[in-house]
Residue frames relative to the residue before (quaternion, step in Angstrom):
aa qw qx qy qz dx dy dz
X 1.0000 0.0000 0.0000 0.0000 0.00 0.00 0.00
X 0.3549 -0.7554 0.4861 0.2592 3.22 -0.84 0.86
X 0.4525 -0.6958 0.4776 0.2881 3.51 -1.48 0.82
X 0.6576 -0.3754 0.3925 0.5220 3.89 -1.34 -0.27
X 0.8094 0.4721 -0.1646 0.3079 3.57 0.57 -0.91
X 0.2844 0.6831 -0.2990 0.6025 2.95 2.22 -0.33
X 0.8069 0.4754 -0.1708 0.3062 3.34 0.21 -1.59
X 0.4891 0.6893 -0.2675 0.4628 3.31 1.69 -1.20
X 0.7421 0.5326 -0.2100 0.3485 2.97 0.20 -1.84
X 0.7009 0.3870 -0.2642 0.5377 3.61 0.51 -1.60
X 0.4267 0.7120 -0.4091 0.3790 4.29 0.83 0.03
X 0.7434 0.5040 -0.0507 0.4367 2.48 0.55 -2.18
X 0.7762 0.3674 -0.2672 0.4372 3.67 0.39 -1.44
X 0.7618 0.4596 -0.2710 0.3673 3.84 0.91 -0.45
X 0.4138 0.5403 -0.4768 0.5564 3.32 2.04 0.08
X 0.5229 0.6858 -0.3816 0.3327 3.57 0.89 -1.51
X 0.8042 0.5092 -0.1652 0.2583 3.41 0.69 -1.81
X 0.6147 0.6085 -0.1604 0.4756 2.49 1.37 -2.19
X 0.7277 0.4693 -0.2537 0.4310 4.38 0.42 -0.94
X 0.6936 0.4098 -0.2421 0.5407 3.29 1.50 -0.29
X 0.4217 -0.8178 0.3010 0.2507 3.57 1.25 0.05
X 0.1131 0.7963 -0.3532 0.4779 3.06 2.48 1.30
X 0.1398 -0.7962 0.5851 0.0642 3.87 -0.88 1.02
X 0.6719 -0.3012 0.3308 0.5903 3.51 -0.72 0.01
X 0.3250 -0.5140 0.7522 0.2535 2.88 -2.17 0.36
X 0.1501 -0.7490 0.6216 0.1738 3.30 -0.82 0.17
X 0.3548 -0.7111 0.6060 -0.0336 3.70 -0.96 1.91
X 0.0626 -0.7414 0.6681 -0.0085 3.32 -1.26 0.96
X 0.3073 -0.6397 0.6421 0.2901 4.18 -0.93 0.34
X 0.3355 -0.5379 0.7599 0.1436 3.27 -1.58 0.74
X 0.4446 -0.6421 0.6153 0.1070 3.27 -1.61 1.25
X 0.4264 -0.4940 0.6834 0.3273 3.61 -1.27 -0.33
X 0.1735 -0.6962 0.6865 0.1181 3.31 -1.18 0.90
X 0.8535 0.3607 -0.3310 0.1785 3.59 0.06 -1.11
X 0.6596 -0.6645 0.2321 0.2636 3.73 -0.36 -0.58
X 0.3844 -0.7268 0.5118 0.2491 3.88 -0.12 0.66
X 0.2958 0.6887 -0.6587 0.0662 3.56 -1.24 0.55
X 0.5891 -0.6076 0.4319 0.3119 3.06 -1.37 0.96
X 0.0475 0.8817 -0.3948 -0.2539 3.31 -1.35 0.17
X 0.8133 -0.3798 0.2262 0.3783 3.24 -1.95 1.60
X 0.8386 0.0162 -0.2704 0.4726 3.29 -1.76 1.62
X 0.6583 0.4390 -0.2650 0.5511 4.36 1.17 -0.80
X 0.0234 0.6991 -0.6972 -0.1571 4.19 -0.02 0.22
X 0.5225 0.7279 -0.3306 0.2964 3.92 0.38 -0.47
X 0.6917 0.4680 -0.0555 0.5472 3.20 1.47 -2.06
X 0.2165 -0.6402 0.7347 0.0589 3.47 -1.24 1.00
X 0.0338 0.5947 -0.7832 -0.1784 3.53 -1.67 0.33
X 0.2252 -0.5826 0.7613 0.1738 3.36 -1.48 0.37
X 0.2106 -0.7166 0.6547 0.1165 3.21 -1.73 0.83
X 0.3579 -0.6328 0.6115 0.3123 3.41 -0.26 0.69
X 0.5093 -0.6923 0.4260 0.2827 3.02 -1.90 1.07
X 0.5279 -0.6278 0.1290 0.5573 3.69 -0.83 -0.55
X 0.8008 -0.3861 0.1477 0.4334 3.85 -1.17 0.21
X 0.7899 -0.5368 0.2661 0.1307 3.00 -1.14 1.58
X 0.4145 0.6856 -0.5984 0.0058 3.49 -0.25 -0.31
X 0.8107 0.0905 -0.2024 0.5419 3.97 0.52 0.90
X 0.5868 -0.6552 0.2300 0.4165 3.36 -1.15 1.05
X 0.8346 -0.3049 0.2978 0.3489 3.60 -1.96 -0.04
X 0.4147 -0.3158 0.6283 0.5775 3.73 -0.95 -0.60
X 0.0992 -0.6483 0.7541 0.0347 3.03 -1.62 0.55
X 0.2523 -0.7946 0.4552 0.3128 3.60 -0.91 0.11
X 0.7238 -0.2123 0.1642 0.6357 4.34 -0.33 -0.03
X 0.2128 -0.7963 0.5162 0.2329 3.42 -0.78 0.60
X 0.4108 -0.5793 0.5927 0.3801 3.60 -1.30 0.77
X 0.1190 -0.7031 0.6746 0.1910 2.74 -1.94 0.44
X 0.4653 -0.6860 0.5520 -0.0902 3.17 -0.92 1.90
X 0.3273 -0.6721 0.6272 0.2186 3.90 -1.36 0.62
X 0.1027 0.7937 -0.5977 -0.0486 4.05 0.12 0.43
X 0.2977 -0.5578 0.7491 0.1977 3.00 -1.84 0.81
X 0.0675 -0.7559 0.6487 0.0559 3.30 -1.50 0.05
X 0.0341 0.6765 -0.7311 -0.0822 3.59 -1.43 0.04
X 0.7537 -0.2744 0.4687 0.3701 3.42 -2.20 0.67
X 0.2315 -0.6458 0.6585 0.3094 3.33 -1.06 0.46
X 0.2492 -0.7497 0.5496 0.2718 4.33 -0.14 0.19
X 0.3150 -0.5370 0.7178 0.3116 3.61 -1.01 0.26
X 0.4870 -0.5769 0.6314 0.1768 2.84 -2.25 0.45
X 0.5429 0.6889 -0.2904 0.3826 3.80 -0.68 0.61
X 0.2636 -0.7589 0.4133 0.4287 3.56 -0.67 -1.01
X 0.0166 0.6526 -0.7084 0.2683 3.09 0.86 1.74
X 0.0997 -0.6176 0.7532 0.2034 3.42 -1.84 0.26
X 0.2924 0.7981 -0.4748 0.2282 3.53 0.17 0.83
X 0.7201 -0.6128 0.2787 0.1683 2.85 0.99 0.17
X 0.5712 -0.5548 0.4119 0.4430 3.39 1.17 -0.67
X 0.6362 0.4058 -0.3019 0.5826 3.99 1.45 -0.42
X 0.4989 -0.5819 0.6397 0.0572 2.58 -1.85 1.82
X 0.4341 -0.5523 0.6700 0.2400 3.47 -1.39 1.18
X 0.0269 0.7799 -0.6137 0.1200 3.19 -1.15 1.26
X 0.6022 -0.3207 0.1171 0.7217 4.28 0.43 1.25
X 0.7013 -0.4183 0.1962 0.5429 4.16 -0.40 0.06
X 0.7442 0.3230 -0.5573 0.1768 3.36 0.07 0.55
X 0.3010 -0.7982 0.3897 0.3470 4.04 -0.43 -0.27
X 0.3582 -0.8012 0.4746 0.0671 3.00 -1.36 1.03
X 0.5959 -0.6803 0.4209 0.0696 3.26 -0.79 1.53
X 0.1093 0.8370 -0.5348 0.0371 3.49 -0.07 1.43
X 0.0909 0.9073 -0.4105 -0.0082 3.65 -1.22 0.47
X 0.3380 -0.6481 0.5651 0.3826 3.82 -0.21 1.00
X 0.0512 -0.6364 0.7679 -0.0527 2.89 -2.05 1.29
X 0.0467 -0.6448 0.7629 0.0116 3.34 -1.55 0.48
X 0.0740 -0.7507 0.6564 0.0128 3.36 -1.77 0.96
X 0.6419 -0.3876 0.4445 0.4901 3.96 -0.81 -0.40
X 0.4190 -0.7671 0.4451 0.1945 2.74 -1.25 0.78
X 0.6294 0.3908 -0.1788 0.6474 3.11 2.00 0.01
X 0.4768 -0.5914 0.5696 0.3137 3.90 -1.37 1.02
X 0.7165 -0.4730 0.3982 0.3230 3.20 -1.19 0.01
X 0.7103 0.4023 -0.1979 0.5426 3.57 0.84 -0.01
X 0.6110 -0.7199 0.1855 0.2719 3.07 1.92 0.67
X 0.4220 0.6911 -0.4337 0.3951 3.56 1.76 0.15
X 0.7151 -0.3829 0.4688 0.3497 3.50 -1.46 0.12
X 0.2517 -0.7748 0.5569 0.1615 3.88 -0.96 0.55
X 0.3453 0.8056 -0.4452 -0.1832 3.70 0.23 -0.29
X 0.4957 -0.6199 0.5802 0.1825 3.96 -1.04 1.39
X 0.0732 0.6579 -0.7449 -0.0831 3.64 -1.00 0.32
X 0.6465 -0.5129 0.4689 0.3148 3.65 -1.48 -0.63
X 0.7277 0.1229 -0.3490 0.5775 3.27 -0.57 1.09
X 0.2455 0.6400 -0.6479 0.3321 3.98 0.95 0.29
X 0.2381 -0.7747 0.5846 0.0371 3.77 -1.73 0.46
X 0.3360 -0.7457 0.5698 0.0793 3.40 -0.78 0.62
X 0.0934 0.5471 -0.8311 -0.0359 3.69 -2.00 0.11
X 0.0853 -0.7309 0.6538 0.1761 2.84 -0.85 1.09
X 0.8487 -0.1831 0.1842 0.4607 3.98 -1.60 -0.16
X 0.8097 0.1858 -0.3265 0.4508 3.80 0.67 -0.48
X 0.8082 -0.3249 0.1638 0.4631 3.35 0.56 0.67
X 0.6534 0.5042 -0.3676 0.4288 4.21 0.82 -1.51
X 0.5393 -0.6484 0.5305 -0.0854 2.67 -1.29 1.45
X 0.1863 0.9038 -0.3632 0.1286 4.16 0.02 0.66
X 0.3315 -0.7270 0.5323 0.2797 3.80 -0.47 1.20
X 0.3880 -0.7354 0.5397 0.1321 3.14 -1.66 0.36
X 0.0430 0.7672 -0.6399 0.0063 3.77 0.11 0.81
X 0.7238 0.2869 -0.3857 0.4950 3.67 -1.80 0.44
X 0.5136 0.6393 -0.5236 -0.2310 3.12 -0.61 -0.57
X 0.0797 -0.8311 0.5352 0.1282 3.95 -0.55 0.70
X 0.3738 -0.8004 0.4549 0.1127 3.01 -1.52 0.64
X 0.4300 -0.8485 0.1919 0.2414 3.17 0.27 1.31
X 0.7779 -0.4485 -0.0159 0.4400 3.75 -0.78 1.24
X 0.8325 0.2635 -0.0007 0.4873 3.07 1.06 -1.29
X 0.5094 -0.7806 0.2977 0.2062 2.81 1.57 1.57
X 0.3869 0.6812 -0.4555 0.4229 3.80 0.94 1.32
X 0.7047 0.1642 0.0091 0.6902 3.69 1.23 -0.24
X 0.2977 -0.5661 0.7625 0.0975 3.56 -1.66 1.12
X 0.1189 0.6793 -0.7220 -0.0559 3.87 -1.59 0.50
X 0.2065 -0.7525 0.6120 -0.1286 3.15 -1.08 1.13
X 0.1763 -0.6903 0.6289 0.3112 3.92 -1.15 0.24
X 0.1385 -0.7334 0.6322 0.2079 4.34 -0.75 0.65
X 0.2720 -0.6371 0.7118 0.1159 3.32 -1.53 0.65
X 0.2522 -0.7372 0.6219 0.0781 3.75 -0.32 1.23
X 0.6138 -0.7070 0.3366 0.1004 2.96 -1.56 1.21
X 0.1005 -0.8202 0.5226 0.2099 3.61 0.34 -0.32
């Protein structure tokens, strides 16, 4: 059941959107690829094997679509950059987000790490941190946009 503050939140971030002419982001879950087995003479001990290198994203299941604010993430210092991490020569575009904590049809949201985004114009962005905020009415998160 959703709470009053639950409600607020998802208010706030789709008035937020909706006045800025901002559409859903649409959120996707990353799967686990590699594998658990037990190990010999230890029943207790798990190893996981990662799976084998990547070249395209996880299974992913239907994506929610979520109202996100966002801002520039800024460095600290007297870089003017802008918020983008120097990454071999190209730079990558960081940025604190925060969404509802509830989909539009009022269900539960949960964010994990490495979860992914598109947001309304197309850029495409991983999700690291993500926390849910005390009174469990709002998810924040920092996204690293793809390039």
């Amino acid at each position: 059941m959703t709470t009053v503050a639950q409600v607020t939140a998802y208010m706030v971030a789709r008035n937020t959107c909706l006045g800025q002419s901002f559409g859903q982001t649409q959120f996707f879950h990353r799967h686990k690829e590699g594998t658990a087995t037990s190990v010999v003479g230890n029943p207790t001990a798990v190893h996981f094997t990662e799976g084998a290198p990547r070249t395209q994203d996880n299974a992913m299941d239907a994506p929610i679509n979520l109202w996100m604010t966002w801002v520039p993430k800024r460095i600290m210092g007297n870089s003017a950059d802008g918020g983008d991490v120097k990454a071999m020569r190209a730079w990558i575009f960081r940025f604190l987000g925060q969404v509802p904590a509830i989909d539009d049809n009022g269900n539960l949201v949960v964010l994990q790490d490495e979860d992914f985004g598109t947001d309304p114009q197309g850029h495409r962005f991983r999700i690291e941190n993500p926390m849910l905020s005390p009174d469990g009415s709002f998810w924040s998160f920092e996204g690293v946009r793809y390039r």
